[in-house]
LUMLODO-402038 format. One record per residue (C-alpha): x, y, z; residue number from 1; residue in three letters. Coordinates in nm, 3 decimals, decimal comma, padded with zeros to 5 digits. Layout:
N
X_Y_Z_NUM_Ala $
...
END
This chain:
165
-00,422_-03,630_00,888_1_Unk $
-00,578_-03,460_00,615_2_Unk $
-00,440_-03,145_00,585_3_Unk $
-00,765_-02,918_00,584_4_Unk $
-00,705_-02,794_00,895_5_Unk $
-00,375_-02,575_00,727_6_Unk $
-00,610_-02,414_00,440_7_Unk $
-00,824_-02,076_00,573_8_Unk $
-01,200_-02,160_00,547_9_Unk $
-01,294_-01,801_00,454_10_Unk $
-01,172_-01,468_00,321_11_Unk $
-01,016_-01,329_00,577_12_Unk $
-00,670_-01,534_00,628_13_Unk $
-00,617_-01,442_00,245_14_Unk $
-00,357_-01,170_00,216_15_Unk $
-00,314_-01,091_-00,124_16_Unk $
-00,566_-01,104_-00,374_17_Unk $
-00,655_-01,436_-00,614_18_Unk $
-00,482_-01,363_-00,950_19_Unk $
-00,724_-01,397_-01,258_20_Unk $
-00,722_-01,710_-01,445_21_Unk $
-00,565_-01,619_-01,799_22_Unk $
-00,275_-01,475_-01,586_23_Unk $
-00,097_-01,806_-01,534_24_Unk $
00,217_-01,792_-01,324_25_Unk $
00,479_-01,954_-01,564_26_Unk $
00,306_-01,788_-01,891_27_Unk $
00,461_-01,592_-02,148_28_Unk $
00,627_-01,278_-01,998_29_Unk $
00,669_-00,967_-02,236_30_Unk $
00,936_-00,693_-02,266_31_Unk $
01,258_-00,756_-02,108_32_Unk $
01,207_-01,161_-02,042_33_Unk $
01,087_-01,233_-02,373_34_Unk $
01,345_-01,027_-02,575_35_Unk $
01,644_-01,201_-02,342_36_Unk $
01,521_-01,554_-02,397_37_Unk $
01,515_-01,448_-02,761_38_Unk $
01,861_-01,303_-02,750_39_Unk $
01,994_-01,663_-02,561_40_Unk $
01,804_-01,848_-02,822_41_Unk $
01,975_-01,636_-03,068_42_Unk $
02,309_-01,713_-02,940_43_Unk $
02,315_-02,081_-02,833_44_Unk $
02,044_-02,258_-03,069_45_Unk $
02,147_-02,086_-03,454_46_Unk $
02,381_-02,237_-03,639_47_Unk $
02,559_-02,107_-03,958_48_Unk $
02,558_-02,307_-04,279_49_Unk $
02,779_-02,157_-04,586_50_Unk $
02,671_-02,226_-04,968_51_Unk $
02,742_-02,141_-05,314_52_Unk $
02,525_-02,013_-05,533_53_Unk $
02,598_-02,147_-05,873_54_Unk $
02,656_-01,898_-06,144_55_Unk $
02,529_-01,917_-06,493_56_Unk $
02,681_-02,090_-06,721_57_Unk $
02,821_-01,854_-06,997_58_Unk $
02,948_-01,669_-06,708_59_Unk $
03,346_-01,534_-06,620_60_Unk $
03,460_-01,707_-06,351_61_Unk $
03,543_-01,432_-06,067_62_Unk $
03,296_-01,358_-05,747_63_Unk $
03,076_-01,612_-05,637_64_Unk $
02,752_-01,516_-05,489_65_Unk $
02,709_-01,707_-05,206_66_Unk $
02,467_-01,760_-04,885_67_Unk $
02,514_-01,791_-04,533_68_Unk $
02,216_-01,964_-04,380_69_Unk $
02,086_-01,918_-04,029_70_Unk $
01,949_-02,253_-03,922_71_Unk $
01,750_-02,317_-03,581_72_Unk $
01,609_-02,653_-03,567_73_Unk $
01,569_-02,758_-03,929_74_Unk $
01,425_-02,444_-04,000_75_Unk $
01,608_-02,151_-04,201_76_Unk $
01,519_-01,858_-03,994_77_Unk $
01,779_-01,617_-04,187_78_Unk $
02,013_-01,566_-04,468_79_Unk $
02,285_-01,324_-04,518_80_Unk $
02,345_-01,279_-04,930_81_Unk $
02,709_-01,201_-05,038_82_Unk $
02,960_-01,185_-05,340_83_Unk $
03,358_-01,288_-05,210_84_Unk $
03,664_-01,252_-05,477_85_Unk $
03,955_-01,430_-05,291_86_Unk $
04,189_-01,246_-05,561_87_Unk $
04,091_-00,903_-05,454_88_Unk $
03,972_-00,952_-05,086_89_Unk $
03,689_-00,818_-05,116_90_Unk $
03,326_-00,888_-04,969_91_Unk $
02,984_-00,746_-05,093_92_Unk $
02,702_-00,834_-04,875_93_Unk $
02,410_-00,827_-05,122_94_Unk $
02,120_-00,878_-04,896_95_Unk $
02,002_-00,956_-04,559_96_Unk $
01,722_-01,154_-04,457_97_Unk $
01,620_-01,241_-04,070_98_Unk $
01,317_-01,352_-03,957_99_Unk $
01,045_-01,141_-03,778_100_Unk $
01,144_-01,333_-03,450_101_Unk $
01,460_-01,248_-03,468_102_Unk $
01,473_-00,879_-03,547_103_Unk $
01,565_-00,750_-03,229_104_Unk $
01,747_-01,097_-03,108_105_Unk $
02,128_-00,963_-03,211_106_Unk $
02,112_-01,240_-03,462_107_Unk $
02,154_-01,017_-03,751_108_Unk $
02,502_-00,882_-03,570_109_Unk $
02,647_-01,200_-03,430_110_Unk $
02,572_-01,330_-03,870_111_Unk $
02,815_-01,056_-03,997_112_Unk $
03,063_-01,082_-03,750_113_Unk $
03,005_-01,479_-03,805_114_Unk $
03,104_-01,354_-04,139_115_Unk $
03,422_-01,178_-04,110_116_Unk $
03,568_-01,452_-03,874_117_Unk $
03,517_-01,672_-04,173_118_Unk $
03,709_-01,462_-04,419_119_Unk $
04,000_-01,305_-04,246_120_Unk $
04,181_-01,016_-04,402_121_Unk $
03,832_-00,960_-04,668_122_Unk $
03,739_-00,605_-04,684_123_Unk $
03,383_-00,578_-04,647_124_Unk $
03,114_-00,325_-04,830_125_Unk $
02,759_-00,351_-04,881_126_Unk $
02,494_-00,247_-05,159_127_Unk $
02,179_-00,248_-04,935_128_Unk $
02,011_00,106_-04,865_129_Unk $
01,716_00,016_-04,622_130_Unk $
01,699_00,180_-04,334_131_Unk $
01,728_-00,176_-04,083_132_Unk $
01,957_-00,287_-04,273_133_Unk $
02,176_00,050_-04,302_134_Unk $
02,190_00,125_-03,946_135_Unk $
02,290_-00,260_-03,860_136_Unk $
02,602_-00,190_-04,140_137_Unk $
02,709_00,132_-03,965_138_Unk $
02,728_00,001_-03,666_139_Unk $
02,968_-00,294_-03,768_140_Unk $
03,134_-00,049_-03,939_141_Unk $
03,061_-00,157_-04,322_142_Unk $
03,127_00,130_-04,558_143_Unk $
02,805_00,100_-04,852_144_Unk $
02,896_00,154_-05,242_145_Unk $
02,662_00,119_-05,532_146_Unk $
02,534_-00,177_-05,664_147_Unk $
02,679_-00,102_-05,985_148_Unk $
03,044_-00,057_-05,925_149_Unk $
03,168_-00,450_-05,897_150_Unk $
03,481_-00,624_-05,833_151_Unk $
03,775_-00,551_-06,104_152_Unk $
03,771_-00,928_-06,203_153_Unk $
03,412_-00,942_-06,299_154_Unk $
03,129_-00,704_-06,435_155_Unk $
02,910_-00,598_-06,203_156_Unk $
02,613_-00,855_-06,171_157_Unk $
02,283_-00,731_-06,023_158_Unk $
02,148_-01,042_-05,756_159_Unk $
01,874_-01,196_-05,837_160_Unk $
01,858_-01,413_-05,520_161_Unk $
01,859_-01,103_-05,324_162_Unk $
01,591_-01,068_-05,064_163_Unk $
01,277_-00,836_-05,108_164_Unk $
01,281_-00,689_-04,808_165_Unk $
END
């Protein structure tokens, strides 16, 4: 058999109309499909890389300014800028940098909790003022101070690896 006789000849048997031909069936979707594959991406395929910034070398030993990097597939896709003094317990996230892609992905929330799991009993404050930035902060609850005012162990140290944006 060859199967023509299942396929209507003209249109009449059709019942709902032939989609066009950029509008594939498996394409990309937007809004809600797109933002929760993002958000799944986000949670399953990042992982979180810790390093140390080296400080100069006439420098006090105290706070280290160190980097967590957001990796995805050999690629750094974000990094989350801090100062830690174990002898105080205190935390200063200096900067915050995610990529376009991931703005709305709940990467940049899942990073500073990522954080605080990793330094248990660290009291946490941050020096950034832009608005993104300043509304992720308030809603995990991290109080900002002024850049100037620094850990009692070392003077306060502007950061020059801190992000632009």
């Amino acid at each position: 058999m060859s199967g023509d006789h299942a396929r209507p000849t003209s249109g009449l048997f059709r019942s709902a109309p032939q989609t066009p031909p950029h509008a594939t069936r498996h394409g990309r979707r937007e809004g809600f499909g797109r933002r929760l594959r993002r958000r799944l991406l986000a949670y399953r395929d990042i992982e979180f890389l810790s390093t140390h910034i080296p400080g100069e070398p006439g420098q006090a030993p105290g706070p280290g300014q160190e980097c967590l990097l957001l990796v995805h597939v050999r690629k750094v896709v974000g990094q989350i800028h801090y100062r830690l003094c174990t002898a105080c317990g205190e935390g200063v996230i200096t900067g915050v940098d995610i990529d376009e892609h991931f703005l709305t992905s709940g990467l940049s929330t899942r990073a500073l909790s990522h954080l605080r799991s990793r330094h248990p009993g660290t009291t946490w404050r941050s020096t950034l003022a832009l608005r993104t930035t300043r509304d992720l902060l308030r809603r995990m609850r991290i109080p900002t101070a002024s850049a100037d005012t620094g850990c009692a162990h070392a003077p306060a140290v502007p950061d020059a690896m801190q992000p632009t944006r």
